[in-house]
Backbone as a chain_set.jsonl record, in Angstrom:
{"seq": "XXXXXXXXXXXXXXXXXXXXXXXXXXXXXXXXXXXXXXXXXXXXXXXXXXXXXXXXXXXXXXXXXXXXXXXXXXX", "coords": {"N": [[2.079, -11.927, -29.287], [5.946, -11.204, -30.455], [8.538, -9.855, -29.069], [10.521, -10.66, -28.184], [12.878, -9.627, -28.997], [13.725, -7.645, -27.841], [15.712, -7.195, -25.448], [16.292, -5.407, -23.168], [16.324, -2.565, -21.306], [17.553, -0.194, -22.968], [17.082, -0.794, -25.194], [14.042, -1.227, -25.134], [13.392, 1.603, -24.807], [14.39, 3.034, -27.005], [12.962, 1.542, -28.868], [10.427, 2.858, -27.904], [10.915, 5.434, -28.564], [11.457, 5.162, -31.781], [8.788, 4.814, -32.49], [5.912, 5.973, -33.521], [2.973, 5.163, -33.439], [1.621, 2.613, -32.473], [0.099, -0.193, -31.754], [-0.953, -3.222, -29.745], [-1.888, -6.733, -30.894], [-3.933, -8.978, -30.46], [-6.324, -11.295, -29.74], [-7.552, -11.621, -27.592], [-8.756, -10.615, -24.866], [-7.532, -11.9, -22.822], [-5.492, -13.008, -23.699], [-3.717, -10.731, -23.776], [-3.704, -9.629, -21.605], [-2.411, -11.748, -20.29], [0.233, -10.923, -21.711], [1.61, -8.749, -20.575], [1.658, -10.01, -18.203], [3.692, -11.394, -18.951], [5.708, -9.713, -19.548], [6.427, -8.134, -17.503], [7.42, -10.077, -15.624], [9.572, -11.117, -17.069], [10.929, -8.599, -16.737], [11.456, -7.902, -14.438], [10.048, -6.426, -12.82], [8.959, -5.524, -10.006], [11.224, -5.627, -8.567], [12.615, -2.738, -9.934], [14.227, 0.08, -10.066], [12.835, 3.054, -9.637], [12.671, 4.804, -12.24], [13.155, 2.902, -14.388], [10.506, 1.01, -13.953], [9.18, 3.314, -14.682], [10.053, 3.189, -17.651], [9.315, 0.517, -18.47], [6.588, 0.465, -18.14], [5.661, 2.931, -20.17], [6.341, 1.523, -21.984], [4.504, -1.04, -22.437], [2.527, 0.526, -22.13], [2.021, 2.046, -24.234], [1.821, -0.462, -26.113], [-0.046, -1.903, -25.486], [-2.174, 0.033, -25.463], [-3.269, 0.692, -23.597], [-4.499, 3.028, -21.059], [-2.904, 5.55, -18.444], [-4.194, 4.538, -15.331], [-5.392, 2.75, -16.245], [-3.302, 0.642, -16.443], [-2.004, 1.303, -13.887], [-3.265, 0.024, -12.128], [-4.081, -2.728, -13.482], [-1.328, -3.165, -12.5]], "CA": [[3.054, -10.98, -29.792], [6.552, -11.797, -30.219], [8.579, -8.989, -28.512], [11.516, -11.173, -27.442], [13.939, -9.408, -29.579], [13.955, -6.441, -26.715], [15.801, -7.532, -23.533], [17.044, -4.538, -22.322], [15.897, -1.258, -21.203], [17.69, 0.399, -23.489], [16.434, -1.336, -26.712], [12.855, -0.572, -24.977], [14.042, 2.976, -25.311], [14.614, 2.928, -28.182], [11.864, 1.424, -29.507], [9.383, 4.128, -27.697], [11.354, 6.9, -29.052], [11.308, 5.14, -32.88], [7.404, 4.381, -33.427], [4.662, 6.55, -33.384], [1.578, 4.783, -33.084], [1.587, 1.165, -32.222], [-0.782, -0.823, -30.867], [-0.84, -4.89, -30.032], [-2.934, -7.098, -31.71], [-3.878, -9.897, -30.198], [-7.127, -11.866, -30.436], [-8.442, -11.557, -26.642], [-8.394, -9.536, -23.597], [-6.778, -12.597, -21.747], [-4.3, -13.07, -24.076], [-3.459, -9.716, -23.797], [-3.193, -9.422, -19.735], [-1.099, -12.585, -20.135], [1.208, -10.972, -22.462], [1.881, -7.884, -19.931], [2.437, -10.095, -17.415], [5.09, -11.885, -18.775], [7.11, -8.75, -19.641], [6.414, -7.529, -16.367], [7.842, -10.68, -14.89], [10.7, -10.956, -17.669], [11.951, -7.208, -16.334], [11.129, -8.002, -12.845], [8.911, -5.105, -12.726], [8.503, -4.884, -8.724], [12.475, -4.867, -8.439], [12.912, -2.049, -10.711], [14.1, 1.286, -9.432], [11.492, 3.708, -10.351], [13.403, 5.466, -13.616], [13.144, 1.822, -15.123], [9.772, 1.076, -14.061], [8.331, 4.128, -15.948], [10.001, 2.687, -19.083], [8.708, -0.317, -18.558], [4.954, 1.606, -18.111], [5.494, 3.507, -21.501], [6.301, 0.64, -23.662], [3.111, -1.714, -22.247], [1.203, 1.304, -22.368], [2.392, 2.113, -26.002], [1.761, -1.169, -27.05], [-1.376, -2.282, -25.448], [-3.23, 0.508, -25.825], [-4.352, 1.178, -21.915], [-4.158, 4.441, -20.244], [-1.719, 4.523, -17.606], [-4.468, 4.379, -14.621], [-5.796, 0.722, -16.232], [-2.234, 0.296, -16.369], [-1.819, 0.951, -12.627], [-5.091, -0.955, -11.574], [-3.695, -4.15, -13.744], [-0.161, -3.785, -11.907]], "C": [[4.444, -11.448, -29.43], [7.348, -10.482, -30.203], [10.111, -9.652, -27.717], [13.51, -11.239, -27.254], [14.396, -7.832, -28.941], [14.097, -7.11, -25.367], [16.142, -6.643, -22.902], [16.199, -3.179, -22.132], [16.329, 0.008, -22.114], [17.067, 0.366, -25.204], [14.804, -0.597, -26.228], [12.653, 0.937, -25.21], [14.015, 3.945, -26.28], [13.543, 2.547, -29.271], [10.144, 2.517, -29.565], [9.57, 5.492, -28.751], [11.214, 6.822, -30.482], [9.959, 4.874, -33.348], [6.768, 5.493, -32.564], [3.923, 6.343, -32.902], [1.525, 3.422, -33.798], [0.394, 0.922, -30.863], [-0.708, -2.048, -31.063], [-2.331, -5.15, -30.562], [-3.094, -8.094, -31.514], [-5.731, -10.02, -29.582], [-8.239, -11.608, -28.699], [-7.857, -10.556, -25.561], [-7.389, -10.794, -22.937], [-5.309, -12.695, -22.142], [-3.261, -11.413, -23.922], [-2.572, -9.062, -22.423], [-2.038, -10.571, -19.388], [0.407, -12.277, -20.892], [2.065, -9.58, -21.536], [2.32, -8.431, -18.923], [3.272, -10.783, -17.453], [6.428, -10.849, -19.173], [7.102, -8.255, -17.808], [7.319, -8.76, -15.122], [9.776, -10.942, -15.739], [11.718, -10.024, -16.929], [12.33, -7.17, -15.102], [10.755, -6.594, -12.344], [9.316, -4.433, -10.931], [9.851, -4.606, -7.777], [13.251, -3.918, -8.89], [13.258, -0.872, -9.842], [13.132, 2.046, -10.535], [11.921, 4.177, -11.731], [12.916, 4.239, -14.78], [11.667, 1.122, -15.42], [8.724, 1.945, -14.973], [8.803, 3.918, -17.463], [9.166, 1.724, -19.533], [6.663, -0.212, -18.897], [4.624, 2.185, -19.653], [5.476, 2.391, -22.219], [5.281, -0.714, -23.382], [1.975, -0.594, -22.228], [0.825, 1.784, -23.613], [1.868, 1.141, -26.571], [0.206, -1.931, -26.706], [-2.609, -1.476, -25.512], [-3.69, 1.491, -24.976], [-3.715, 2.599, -21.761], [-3.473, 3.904, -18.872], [-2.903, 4.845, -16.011], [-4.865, 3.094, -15.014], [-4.452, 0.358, -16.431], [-1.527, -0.192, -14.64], [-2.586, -0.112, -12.263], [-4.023, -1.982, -12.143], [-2.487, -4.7, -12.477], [-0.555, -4.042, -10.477]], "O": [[4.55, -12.037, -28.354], [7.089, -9.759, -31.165], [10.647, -9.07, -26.773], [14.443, -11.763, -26.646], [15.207, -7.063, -29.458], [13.269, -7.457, -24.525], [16.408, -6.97, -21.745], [15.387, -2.883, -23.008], [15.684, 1.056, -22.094], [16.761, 1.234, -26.021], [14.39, 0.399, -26.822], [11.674, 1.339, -25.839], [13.743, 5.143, -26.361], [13.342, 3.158, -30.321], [9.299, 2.795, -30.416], [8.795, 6.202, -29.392], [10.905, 7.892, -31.006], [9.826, 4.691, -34.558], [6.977, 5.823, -31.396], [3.675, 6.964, -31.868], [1.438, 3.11, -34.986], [0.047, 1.428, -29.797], [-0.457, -2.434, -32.205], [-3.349, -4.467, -30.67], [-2.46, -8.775, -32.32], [-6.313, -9.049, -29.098], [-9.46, -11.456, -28.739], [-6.793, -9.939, -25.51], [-6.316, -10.357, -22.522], [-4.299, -12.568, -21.451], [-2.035, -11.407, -24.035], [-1.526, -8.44, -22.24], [-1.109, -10.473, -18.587], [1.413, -12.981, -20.805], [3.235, -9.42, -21.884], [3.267, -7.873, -18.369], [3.871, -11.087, -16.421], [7.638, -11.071, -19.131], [8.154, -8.148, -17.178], [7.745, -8.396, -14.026], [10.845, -10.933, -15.128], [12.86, -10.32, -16.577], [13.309, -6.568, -14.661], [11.321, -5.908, -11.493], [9.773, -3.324, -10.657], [9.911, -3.884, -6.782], [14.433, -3.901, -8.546], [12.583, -0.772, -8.818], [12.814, 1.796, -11.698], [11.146, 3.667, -12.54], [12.404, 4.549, -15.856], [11.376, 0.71, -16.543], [7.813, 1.542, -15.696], [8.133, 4.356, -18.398], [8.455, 1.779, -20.536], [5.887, -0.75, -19.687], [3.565, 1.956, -20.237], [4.619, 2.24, -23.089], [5.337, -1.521, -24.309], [0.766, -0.817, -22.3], [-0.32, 1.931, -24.039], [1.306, 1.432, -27.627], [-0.518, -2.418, -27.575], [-3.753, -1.924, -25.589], [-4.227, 2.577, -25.192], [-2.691, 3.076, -22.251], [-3.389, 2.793, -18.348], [-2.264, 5.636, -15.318], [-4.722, 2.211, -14.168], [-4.546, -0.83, -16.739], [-0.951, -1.202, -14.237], [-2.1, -1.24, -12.18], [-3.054, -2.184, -11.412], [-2.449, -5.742, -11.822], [0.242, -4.571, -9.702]]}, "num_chains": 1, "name": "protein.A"}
């Protein structure tokens, strides 16, 4: 998935608040866990203050599908 045209938290934002019902689409589970953790390393996830983190949470949970406890578990 190419996703590279959102760098900011506010575009992410933005994007939650404009789609409905999205889901990724990508061909394996691995590819899938590899594609979470490069946003998660893009945003720098584990330096986030929390406000930013739960964006970050909605729009990998929006787009991959997971509920947000296999969401925790992954992180």
């Amino acid at each position: 998935m190419d996703d590279s045209n959102i760098d900011t938290f506010e575009e992410m934002e933005k994007f939650l608040e404009g789609t409905t019902q999205v889901t990724l689409e990508i061909g394996s589970i691995d590819e899938k866990y590899r594609w979470i953790k490069s946003v998660l390393i893009r945003f720098e996830y584990l330096m986030l203050p929390k406000k930013k983190k739960g964006v970050v949470l909605r729009y990998l949970r929006k787009l991959s599908g997971y509920s947000k406890a296999q969401m925790s578990r992954f992180i």
